[in-house]
N, C-alpha and C positions, 0 to 999 in steps of 0.2 A: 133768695137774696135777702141779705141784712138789711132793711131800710130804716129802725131806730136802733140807738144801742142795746136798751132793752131788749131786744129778740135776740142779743147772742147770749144770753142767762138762758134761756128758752133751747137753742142748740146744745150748750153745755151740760145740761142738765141729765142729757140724755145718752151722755156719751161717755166712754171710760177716761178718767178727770186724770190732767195733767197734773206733775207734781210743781208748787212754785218752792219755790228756798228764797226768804228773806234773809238778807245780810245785815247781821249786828239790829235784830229786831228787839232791841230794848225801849221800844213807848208804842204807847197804849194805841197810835194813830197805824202804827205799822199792825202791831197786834187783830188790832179791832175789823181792820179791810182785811185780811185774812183769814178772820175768825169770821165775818159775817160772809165772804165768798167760799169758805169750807160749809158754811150753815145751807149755802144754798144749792149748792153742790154742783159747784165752777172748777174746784181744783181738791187736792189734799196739798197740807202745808207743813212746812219744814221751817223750824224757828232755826237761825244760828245767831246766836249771844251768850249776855250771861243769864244763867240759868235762873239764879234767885231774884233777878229781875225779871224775870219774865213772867216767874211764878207769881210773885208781888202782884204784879201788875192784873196777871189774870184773876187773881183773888179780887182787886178793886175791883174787875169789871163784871167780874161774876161769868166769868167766859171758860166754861170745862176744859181745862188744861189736856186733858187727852185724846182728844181732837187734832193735836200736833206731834211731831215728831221735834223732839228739843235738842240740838247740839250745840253743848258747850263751850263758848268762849268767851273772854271778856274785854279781850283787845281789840278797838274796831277793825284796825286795818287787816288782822291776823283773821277777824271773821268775816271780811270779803271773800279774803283768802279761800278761807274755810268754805264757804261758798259757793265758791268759782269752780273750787277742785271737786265738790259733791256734784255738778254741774258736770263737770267734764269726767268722772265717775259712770254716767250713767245713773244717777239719784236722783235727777231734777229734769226739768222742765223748762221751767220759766225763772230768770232772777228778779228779787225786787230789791229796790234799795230802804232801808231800815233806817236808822239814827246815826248815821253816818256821813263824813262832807261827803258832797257829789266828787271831789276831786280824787278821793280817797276810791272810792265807789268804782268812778270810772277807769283810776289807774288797774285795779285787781280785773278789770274786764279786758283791758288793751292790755296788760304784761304778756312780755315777749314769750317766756317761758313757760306759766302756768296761769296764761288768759286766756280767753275765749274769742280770738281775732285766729282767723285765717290769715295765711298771708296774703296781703296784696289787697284785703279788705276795706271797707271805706264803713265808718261806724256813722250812722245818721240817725235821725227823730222823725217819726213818722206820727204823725196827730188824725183824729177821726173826728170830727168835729158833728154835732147836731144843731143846724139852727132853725128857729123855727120860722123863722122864714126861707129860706130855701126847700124845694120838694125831694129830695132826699139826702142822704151824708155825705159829708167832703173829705177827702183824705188827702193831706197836706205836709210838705216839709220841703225845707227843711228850717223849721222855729226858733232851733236850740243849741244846737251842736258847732255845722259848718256856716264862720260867718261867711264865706266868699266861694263859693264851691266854682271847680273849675269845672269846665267841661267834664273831663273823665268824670267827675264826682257828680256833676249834674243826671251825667247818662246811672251810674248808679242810684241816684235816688228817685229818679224815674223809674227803673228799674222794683223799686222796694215801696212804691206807691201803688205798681200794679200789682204784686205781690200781696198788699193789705188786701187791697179792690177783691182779687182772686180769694182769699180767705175769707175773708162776707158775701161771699156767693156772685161776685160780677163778674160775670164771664168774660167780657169784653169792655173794660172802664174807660172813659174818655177822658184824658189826660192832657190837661191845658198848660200848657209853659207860657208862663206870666213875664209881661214885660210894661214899659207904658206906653207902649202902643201898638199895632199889626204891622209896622213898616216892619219891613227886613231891611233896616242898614246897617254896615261896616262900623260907624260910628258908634254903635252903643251896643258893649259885646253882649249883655244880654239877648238882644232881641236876633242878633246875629246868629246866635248860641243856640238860642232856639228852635232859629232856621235851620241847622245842621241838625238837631237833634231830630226834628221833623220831618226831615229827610235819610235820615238812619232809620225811623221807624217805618219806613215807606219802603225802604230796600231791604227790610226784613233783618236787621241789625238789633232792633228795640222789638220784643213780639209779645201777643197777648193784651193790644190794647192798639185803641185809635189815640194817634197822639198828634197834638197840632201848637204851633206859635206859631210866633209870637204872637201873641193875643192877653189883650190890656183888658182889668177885671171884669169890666160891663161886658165885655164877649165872653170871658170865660163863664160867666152866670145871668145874662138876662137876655132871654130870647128877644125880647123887642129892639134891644141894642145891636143883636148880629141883622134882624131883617132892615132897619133904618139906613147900617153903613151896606148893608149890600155881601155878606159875608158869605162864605161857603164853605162850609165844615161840619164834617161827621161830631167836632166836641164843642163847639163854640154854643154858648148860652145853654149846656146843660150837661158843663163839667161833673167827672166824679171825684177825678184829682187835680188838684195844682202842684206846679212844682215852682219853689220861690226862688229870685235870681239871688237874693240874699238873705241873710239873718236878718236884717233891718223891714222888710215889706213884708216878711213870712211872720215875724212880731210881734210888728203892727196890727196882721191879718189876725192874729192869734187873739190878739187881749182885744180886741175891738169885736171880736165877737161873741166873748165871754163877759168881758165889763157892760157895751153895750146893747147888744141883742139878746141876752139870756142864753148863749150856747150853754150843750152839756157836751163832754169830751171825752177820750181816752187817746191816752199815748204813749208808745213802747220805742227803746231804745232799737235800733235795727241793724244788722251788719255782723251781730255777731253768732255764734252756735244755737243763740238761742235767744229771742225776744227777753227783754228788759226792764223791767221798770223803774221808772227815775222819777217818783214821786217826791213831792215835798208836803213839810208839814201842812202846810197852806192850801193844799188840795182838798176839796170837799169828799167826804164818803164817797159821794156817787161820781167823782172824777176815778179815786183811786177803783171803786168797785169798773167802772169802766173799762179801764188800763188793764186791770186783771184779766178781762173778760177778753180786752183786745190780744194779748198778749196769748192767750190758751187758746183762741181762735189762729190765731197763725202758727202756732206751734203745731196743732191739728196738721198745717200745709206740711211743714217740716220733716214730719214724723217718718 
């Protein structure tokens, strides 16, 4: 079982390496998390850009250009494209996103015709969170993507949390649906929503994890909080995953544990043929080196 991010560079290492394909990898940020998880022997990599930027750029970094496998393009949206269809090929792996808008990014992933959506799929953000106060990782969503996920999309990204859980080695993850409180009432559809999800999981509808709500944060992660209010549950006070009622509390949860508690993270786009990466400039190495990591560890599932 995965208990820091670090031990999945340790499984990968040992295993026949996923290929990832960078879309429109023309800067040094996209280049460099690639170049340094091909060094460590995480993935093989697939640059799609333009070429003589690429080369440029590896000469600045002093990074051995043939380490990669280079295809040519110089339009971004044409080397999503380009991409997407090496993806859907059988070439690739894993996508990442390169110097490219995310809207751009995301469109060449949902296109009806030559993207990477099944039909009837629901695309969402799956985060792995390390903090150092908590005693092991959290896997969380949805941060990014759906601000108001309804029901059906709820039970899917429950769905794609246990799924992570199961690729870090969790045989059985406990799976907390977060509300702001353990009432079950009608009045507040989260906690409502919850109750039904809870009780899908229970009648073998949701499988491969203990799954419990409505349950407000202090249950989903502090033992002392569930014995005080008197609680009983297989996940309460020592969640592996959360599942957030919204974009706005999944956020919150996010940057408040990265600005303030020092988390380390990785997170992959989820829902389509094939895990995602939606990196931004602003991502530390060791975010993106993460992402990468998480990303070749569920494609592993996939396979």
């Amino acid at each position: 079982m995965i208990t820091k991010l670090e031990h999945m560079f340790d499984v990968l290492r040992n295993e026949k390496k996923k290929v990832l394909v960078a879309a429109c990898a023309n800067d040094s940020h996209t280049i460099g998390a690639v170049h340094q998880s091909t060094e460590l022997g995480l993935i093989e990599g697939v640059l799609v850009g333009d070429e003589k930027k690429i080369q440029s750029i590896c000469r600045q970094e002093k990074i051995d250009i043939s380490k990669f496998r280079i295809v040519h393009e110089e339009d971004d949206v044409k080397a999503v494209a380009r991409a997407v269809s090496l993806i859907n090929d059988g070439e690739g792996d894993l996508l990442m996103k390169g110097l490219v808008n995310t809207d751009k990014y995301m469109r060449g992933i949902l296109n009806k015709e030559n993207g990477l959506m099944e039909k009837k799929a629901v695309l969402s953000h799956v985060t792995v969170l390390e903090n150092p106060n908590y005693h092991k990782l959290m896997i969380v969503g949805d941060v990014a993507i759906i601000p108001l996920p309804d029901l059906e999309q709820k039970v899917a990204i429950v769905n794609y949390l246990i799924k992570t859980a199961h690729a870090l080695g969790i045989e059985k993850p406990k799976v907390a649906l977060l509300a702001a409180s353990e009432t079950v009432t009608p009045k507040i559809p989260a906690n409502a929503e919850a109750a039904i999800i809870t009780k899908m999981a229970e009648r073998g509808q949701i499988s491969g994890a203990f799954v419990d709500g409505p349950l407000a944060m202090d249950l989903c992660i502090d033992p002392e909080s569930v014995e005080l209010k008197g609680i009983e549950s297989h996940v309460a006070g020592d969640a592996d995953c959360i599942l957030f009622p919204n974009i706005e509390s999944g956020n919150v949860f996010y940057k408040t544990n990265t600005k303030l508690a020092n988390a380390n993270l990785g997170a992959v786009v989820v829902g389509a043929r094939v895990p995602a990466i939606l990196s931004s400039r602003g991502d530390s190495i060791e975010v993106k080196m993460a992402s990468i990591a998480l990303a070749a560890m569920m494609a592993r599932g996939m396979a």
